[in-house]
VMD Tcl script that draws the C-alpha trace (Angstrom):
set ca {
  {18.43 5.61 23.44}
  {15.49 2.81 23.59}
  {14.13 1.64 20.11}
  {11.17 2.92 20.92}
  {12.23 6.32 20.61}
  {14.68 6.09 17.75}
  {14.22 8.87 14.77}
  {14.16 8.36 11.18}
  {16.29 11.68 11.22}
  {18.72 9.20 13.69}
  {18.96 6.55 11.55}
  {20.32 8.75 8.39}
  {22.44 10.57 10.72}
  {24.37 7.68 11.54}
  {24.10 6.33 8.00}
  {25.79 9.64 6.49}
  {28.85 8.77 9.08}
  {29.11 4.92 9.03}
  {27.86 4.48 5.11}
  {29.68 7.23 3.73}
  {30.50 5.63 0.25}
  {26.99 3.56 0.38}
  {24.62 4.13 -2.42}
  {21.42 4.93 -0.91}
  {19.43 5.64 -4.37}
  {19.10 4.84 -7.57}
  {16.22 6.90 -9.45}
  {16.88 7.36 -13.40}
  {14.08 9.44 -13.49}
  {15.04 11.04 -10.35}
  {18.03 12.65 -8.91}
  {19.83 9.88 -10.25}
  {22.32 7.41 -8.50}
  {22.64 9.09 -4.01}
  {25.32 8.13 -1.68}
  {23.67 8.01 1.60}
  {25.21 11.37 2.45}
  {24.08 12.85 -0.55}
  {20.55 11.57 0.42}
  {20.63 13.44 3.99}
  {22.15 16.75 2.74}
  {18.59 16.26 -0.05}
  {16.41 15.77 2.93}
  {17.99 18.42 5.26}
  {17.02 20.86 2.17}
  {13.76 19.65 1.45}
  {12.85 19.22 5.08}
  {13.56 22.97 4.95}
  {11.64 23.85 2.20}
  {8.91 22.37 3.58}
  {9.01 24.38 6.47}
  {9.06 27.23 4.08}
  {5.81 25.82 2.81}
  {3.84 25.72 5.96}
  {4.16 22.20 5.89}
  {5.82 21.55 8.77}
  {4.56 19.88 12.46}
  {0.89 18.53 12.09}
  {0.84 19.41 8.08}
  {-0.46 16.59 5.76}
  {1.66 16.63 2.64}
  {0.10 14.73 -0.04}
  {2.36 12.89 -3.38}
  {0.44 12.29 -6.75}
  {2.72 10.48 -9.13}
  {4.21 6.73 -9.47}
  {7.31 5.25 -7.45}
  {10.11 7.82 -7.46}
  {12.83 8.27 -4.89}
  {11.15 11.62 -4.11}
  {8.41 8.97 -1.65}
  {11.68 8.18 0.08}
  {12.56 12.04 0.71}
  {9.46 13.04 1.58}
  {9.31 10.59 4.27}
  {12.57 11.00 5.65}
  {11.64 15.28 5.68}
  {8.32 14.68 6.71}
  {9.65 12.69 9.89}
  {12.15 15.39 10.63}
  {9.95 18.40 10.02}
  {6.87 16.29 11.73}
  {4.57 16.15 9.48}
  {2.22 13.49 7.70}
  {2.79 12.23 3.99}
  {-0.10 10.42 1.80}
  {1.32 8.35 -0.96}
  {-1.94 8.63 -2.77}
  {-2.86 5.88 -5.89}
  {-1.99 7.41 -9.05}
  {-4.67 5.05 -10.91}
  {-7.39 6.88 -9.03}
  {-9.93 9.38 -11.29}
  {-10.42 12.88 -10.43}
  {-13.06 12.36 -8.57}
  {-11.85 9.82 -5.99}
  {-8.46 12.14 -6.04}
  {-10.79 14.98 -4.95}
  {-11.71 13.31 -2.02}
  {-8.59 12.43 -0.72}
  {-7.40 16.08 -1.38}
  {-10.80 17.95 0.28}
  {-10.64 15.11 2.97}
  {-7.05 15.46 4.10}
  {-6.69 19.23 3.83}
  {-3.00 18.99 2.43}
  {-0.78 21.91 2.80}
  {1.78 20.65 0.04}
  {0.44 18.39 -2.89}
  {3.44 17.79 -4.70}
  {2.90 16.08 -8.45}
  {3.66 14.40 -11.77}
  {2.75 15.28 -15.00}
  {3.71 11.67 -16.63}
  {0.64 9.49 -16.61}
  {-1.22 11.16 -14.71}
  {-1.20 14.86 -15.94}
  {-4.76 15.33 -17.28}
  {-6.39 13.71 -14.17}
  {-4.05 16.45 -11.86}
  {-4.96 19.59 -14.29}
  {-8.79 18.63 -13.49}
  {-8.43 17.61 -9.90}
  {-6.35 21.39 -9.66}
  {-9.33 23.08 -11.81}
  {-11.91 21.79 -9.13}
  {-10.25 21.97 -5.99}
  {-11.01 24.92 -3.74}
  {-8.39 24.25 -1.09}
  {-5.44 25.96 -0.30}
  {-2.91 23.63 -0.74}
  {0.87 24.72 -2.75}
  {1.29 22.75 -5.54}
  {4.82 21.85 -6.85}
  {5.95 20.09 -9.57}
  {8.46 16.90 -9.45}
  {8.92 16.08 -13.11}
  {9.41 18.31 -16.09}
  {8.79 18.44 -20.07}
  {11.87 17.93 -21.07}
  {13.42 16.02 -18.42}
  {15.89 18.92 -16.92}
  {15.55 19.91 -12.86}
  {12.14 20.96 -12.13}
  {10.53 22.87 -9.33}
  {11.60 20.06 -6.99}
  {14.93 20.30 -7.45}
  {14.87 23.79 -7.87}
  {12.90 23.84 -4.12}
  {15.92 21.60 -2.64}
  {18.76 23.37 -4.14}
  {17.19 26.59 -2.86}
  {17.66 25.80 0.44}
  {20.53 25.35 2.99}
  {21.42 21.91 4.73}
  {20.59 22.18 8.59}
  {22.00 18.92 10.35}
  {21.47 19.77 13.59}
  {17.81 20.10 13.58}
  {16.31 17.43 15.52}
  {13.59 14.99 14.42}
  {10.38 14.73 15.35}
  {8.81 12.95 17.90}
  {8.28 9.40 16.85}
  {5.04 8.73 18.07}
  {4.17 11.51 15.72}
  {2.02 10.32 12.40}
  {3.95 9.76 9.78}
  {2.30 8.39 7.22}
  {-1.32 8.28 5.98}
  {-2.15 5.96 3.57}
  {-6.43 5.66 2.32}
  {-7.73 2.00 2.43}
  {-10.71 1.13 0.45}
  {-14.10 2.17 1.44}
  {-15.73 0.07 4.03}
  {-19.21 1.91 3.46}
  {-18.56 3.60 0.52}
  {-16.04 5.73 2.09}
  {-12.26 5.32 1.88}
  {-10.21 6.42 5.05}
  {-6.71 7.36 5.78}
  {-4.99 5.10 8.36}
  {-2.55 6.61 10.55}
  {1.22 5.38 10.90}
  {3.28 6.21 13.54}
  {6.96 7.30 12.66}
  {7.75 4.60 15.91}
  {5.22 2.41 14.47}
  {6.88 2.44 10.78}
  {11.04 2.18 12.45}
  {9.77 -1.22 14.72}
  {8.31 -2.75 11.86}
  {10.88 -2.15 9.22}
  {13.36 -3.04 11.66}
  {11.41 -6.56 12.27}
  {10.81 -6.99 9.15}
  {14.39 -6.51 8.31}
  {15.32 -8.77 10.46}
  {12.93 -11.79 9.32}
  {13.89 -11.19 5.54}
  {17.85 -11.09 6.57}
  {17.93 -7.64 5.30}
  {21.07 -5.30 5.44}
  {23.67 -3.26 3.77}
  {23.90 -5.62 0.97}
  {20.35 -5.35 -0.42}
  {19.35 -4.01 -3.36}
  {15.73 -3.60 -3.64}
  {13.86 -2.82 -6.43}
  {10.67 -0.66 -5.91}
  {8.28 -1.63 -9.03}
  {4.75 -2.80 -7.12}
  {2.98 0.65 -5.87}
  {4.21 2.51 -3.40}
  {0.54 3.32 -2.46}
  {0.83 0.07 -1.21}
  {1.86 -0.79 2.45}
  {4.24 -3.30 1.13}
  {6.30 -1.84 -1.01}
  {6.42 1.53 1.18}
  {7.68 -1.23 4.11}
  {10.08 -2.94 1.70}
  {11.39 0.61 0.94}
  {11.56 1.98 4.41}
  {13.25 -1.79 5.79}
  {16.16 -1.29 3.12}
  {16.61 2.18 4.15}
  {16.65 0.94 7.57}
  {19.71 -1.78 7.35}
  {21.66 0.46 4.49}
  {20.89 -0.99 1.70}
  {19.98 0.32 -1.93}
  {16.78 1.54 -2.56}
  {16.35 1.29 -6.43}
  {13.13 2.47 -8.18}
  {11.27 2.20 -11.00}
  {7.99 4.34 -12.25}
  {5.99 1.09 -12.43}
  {5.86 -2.04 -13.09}
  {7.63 -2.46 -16.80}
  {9.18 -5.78 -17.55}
  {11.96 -4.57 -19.95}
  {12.85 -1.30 -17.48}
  {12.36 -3.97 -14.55}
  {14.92 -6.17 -15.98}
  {17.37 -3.82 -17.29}
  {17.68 -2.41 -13.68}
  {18.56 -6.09 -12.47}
  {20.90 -6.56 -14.62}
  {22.72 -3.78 -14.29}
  {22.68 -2.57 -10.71}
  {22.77 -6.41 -9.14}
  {18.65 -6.10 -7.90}
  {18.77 -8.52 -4.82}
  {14.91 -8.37 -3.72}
  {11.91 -7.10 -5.39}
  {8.03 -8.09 -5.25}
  {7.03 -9.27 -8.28}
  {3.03 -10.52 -9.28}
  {2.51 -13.55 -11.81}
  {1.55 -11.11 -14.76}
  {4.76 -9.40 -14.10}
  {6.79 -12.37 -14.19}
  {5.19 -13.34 -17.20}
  {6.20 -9.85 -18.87}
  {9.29 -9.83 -18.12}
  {9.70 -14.16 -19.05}
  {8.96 -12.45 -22.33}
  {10.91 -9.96 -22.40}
  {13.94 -11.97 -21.20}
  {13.65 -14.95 -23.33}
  {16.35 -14.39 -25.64}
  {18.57 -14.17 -22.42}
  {19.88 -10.47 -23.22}
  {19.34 -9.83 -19.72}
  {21.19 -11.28 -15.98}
  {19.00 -11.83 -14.00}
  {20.29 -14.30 -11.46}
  {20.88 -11.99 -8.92}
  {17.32 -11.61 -8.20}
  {16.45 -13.83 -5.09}
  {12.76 -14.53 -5.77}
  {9.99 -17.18 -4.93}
  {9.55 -20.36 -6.93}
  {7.64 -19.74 -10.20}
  {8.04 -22.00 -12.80}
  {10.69 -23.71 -14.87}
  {11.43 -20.71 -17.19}
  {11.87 -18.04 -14.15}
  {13.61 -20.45 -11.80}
  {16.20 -20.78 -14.33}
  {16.39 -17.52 -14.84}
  {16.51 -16.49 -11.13}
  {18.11 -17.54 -7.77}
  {15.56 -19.11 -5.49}
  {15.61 -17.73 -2.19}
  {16.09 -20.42 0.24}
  {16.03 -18.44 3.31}
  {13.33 -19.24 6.02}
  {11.37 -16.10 4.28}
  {11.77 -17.80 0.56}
  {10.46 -21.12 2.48}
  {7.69 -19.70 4.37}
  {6.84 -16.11 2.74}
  {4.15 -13.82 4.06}
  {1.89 -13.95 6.58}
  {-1.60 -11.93 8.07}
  {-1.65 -7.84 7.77}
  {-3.66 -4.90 7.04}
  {-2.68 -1.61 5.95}
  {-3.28 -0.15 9.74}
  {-0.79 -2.90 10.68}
  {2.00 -1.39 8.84}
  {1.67 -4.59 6.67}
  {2.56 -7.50 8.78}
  {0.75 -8.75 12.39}
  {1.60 -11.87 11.50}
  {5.02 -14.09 9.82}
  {5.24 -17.29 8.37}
  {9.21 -17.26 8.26}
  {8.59 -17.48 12.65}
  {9.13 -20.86 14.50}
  {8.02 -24.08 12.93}
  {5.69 -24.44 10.58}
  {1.78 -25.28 12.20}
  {-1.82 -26.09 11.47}
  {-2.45 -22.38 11.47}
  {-1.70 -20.86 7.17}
  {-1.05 -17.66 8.55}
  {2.04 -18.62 10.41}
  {2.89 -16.73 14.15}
  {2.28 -13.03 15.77}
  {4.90 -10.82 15.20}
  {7.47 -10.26 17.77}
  {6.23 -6.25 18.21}
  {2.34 -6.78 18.88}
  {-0.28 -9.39 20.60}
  {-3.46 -10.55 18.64}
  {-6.50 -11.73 20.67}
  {-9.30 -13.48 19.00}
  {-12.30 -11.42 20.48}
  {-16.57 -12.31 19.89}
  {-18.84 -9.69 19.47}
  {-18.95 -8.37 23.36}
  {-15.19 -8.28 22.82}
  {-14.28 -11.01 24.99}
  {-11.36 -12.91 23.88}
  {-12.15 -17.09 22.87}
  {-9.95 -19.55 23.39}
  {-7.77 -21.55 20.78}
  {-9.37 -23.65 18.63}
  {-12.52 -21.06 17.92}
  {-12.96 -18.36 15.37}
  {-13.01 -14.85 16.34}
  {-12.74 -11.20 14.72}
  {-8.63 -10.83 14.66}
  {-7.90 -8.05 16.51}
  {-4.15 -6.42 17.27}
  {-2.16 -4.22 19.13}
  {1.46 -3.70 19.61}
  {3.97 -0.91 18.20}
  {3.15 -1.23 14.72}
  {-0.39 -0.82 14.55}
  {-2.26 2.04 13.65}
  {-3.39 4.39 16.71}
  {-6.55 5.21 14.46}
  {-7.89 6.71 11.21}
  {-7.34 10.51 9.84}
  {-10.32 12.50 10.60}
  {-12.52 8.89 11.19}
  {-13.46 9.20 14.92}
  {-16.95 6.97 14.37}
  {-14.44 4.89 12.24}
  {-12.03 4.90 14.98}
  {-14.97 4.54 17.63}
  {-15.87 1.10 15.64}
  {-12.30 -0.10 15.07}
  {-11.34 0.40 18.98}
  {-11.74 -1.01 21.92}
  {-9.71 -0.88 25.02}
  {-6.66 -0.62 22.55}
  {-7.58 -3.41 20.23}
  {-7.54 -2.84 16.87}
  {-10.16 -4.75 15.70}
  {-9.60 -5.57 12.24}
  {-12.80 -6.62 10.72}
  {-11.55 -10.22 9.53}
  {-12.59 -13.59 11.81}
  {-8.99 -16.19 12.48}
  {-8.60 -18.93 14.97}
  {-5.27 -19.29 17.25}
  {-4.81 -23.00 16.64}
  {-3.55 -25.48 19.46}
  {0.10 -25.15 18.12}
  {0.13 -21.11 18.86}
  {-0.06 -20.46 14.78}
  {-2.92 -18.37 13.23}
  {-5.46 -19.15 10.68}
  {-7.36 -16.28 8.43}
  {-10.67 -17.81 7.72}
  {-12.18 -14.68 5.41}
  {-13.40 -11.36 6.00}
  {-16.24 -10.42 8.24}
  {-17.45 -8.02 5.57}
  {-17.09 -9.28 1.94}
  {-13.73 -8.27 0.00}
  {-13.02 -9.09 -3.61}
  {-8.88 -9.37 -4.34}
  {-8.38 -8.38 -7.79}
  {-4.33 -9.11 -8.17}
  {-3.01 -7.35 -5.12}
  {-5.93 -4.92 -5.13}
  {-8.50 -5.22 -2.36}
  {-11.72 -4.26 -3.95}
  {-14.88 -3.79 -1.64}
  {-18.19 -4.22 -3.02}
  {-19.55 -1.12 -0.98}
  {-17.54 0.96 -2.73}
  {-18.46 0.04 -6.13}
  {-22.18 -0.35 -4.94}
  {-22.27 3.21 -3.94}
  {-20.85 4.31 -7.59}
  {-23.63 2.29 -8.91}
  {-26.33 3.58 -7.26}
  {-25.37 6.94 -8.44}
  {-26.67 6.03 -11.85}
  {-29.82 7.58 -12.81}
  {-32.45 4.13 -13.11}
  {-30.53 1.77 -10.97}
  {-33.09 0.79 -8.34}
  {-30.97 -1.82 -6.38}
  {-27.26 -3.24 -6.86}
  {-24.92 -5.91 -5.54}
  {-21.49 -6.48 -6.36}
  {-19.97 -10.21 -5.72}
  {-16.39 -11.76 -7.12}
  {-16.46 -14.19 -9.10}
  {-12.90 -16.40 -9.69}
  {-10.63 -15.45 -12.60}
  {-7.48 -17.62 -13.33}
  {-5.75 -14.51 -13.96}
  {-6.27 -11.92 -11.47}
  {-8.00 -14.24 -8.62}
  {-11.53 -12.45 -8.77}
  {-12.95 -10.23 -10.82}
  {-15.72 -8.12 -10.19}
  {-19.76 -8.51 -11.40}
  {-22.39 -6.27 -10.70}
  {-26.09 -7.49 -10.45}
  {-28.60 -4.80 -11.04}
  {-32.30 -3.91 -10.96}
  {-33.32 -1.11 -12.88}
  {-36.22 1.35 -12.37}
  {-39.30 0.65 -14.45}
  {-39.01 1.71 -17.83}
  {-35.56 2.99 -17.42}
  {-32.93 1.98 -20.04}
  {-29.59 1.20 -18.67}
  {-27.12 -1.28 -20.54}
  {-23.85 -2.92 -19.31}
  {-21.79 -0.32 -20.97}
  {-23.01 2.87 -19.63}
  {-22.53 0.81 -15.95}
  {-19.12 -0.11 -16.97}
  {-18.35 3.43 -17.90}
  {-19.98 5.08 -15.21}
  {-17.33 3.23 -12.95}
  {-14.63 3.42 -15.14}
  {-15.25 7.70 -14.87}
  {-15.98 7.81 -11.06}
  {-13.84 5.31 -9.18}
  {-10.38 3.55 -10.18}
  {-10.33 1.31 -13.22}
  {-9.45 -1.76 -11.72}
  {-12.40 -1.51 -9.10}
  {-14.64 -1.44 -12.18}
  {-17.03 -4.76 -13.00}
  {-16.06 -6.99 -15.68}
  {-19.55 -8.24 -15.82}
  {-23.16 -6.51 -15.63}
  {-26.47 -8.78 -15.32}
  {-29.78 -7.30 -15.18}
  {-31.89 -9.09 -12.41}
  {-36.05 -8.67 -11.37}
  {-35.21 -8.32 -7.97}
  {-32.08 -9.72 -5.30}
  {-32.94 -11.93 -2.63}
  {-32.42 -10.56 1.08}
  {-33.17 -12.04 4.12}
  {-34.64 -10.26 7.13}
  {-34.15 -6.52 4.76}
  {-30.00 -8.05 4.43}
  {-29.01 -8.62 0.92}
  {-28.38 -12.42 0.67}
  {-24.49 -12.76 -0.63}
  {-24.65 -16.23 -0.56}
  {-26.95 -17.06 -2.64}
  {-26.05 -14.34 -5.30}
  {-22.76 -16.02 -5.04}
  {-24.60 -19.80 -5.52}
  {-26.72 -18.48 -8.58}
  {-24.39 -16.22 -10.19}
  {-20.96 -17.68 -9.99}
  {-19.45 -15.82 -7.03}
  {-16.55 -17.13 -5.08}
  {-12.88 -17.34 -5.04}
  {-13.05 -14.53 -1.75}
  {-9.62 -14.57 0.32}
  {-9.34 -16.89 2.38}
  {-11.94 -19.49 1.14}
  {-9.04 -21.39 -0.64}
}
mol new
graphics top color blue
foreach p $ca { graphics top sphere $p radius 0.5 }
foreach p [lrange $ca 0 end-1] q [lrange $ca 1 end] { graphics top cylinder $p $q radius 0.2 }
display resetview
């Protein structure tokens, strides 16, 4: 069998018969502690219950809750059964949860009531599809309709999987214009990446990684779906809680996990009495306190982490961690695609000059869910392109000089002015808006809308503040409101730069 058509329903075959005493899962507010045979017999069941459902080849099956081991199942049943699974951002309000449920058409939403209960009960009270809802968590903490919709069913082995160039997974990116979209991941696209990926972070058997950052976010679901890959232990966690977060190091030997500087300071806290083990964490340097605390991952990864990826590149087009180290920040192009440097006819330019990065190879996204202008604009000949301008230096490294729209990073969240424009200009007496980033120590931008009002319309900071806060997710909303006469535009364009020059803007991704 060539890679290329290798099944995630493979894979757990063979790791039920070579892994048979492996833990596969850890989930405390799950199903608990899985061997890896456990695990298949779970997904043979669910995989049939889904079928039971309607939700099988083609279906779009969509999860709203935090990081649970359930993400896991569903994928691994979705990519037997063949159908599509949306991790979908639990922070979201019922509104922008609305639109990801009337635009995908789900035939399976499947849900939690912790944290996010009274956002579902509205988002079920105004949706008019069709979709079966069913219920992951309970009241009182004993089996719920999940596990009630497993155990139901009988274990079917010998069903194959689907095809991999099937989608697999849909997961929304911000709004470009306003409008968020659903990229499409390939079941092959997702297996050649992990296993890549894998491979570059010396991934196998032995790791034990801890799934605390979103799984709504490409790279968690890719740190999740490389473990599985190589064996290891997929351990997870709700969210991000320093004491949980440290307990579960401690006490089931957490090798890897991605952990942000607010988080590290949490759980510094939490930890400084030393109650806790942490030192078989192998993390990135920090500071003093946490590299005491911690190993330090020495491995070319830990050396030379990350690299240059989009959602609808299954996280990674590019690796640090690959060759020697160059002129180019964004280290080399991964192993599984080719990245051309293209101008605005689409003709490639040659190394040394900036053009729109654009990809293609295994793991890149064949297009958008239900997008085809999207698609039409992303696409050409094959290319993805990718909306951000790089430069292949001399030395065959890649540089990321900034986005060819505008893109505020709040933390890991990419936040695009459009977006919260749009939710502006929904307010009754806005007239005109503009959103720019300006830098924050903490959370690398932070976001500040600049707003003309109607005449004689009364408006104040707080009603924008709240407006967003009701209508899109919290983190998008501004920290800052000012009131303007009029914003400066050149040739009808509004003029970014020199809102950013008069009102503090900067601090955009790659500016440095």
């Amino acid at each position: 069998m060539s890679v290329d058509q290798l099944t995630l329903t493979d894979v757990l075959r063979e790791h039920r018969a070579r892994l048979p005493g492996s833990i596969a899962i850890v989930d405390h507010n799950g199903p608990g502690t899985l061997t890896y045979p456990q695990l298949a017999d779970r997904v043979e069941r669910l995989a049939a219950h889904l079928d039971t459902q309607g939700a099988g080849a083609g279906a779009r099956i969509l999860w709203l809750g935090q990081n649970s081991a359930a993400i896991l199942e569903l994928t691994l049943a979705c990519a037997r059964t063949g159908a599509a699974l949306c991790v979908a951002n639990w922070r979201q309000s019922a509104d922008e949860l609305l639109f990801v449920l009337d635009d995908l058409d789900p035939r399976l939403v499947v849900w939690q009531q912790t944290a996010i209960g009274e956002t579902v009960a509205e988002v079920r009270r105004r949706a008019s599809g069709a979709a079966a809802w069913l219920r992951h968590d309970s009241d009182d903490g004993s089996p719920g309709e999940y596990e009630a919709a497993i155990a139901a069913q009988a274990a079917d082995s010998q069903t194959p999987g689907a095809d991999p160039a099937t989608p697999l997974l849909l997961l929304y990116t911000a709004g470009f214009s306003g409008k968020p979209a659903a990229a499409i991941l390939t079941q092959r696209g997702v297996v050649a990446q992990s296993f890549c990926y894998a491979a570059l972070r010396q991934f196998g058997p032995d790791i034990r990684y801890l799934n605390a950052t979103p799984l709504f976010h490409v790279a968690t679901l890719l740190d999740m779906c490389a473990t599985f890959l190589t064996g290891g232990r997929n351990i997870f966690v709700p969210q991000a809680s320093a004491v949980e977060m440290c307990e579960l190091i401690d006490t089931e030997g957490v090798t890897t996990a991605f952990v942000l500087p607010p988080t590290i300071e949490q759980m510094l806290a939490a930890n400084g009495d030393g109650r806790f083990n942490l030192h078989s964490l192998r993390s990135l340097p920090y500071n003093d306190a946490w590299n005491a605390m911690v190993s330090i991952d020495h491995s070319p990864w830990g050396h030379r982490p990350y690299g240059y990826g989009q959602t609808e590149t299954m996280g990674y087009a590019t690796f640090n961690a690959i060759g020697d180290p160059g002129a180019g920040a964004m280290g080399r192009p991964s192993p599984i695609v080719r990245i051309e440097f293209l101008d605005d006819t689409g003709a490639p330019v040659p190394a040394g000059q900036v053009g729109e990065i654009s990809v293609r190879g295994a793991s890149v996204s064949p297009g958008y869910w239900n997008r085809p202008e999207l698609d039409a604009a992303r696409y050409t000949d094959g290319w993805r392109r990718t909306g951000d301008l790089g430069r292949r230096e001399i030395d065959g490294t890649v540089s990321f000089i900034g986005s060819k729209g505008r893109l505020i990073k709040s933390a890991a969240e990419n936040i695009y002015p459009a977006e919260v424009e749009a939710c502006i200009r929904q307010i009754d007496g806005v007239a005109d808006v503009a959103v720019i980033g300006t830098p924050d120590p903490t959370w690398t931008q932070s976001v500040k809308a600049l707003i003309v009002l109607k005449p004689e319309r009364a408006v104040s900071a707080d009603d924008v503040i709240a407006h967003c806060r009701a209508h899109i997710a919290s983190y998008k909303k501004p920290r800052m409101v000012e009131f303007l006469p009029a914003l400066p535009r050149v040739n009808g364009a509004m003029d970014y730069a020199k809102l950013d020059a008069d009102h503090g803007g900067g601090g955009y991704p790659g500016t440095g």
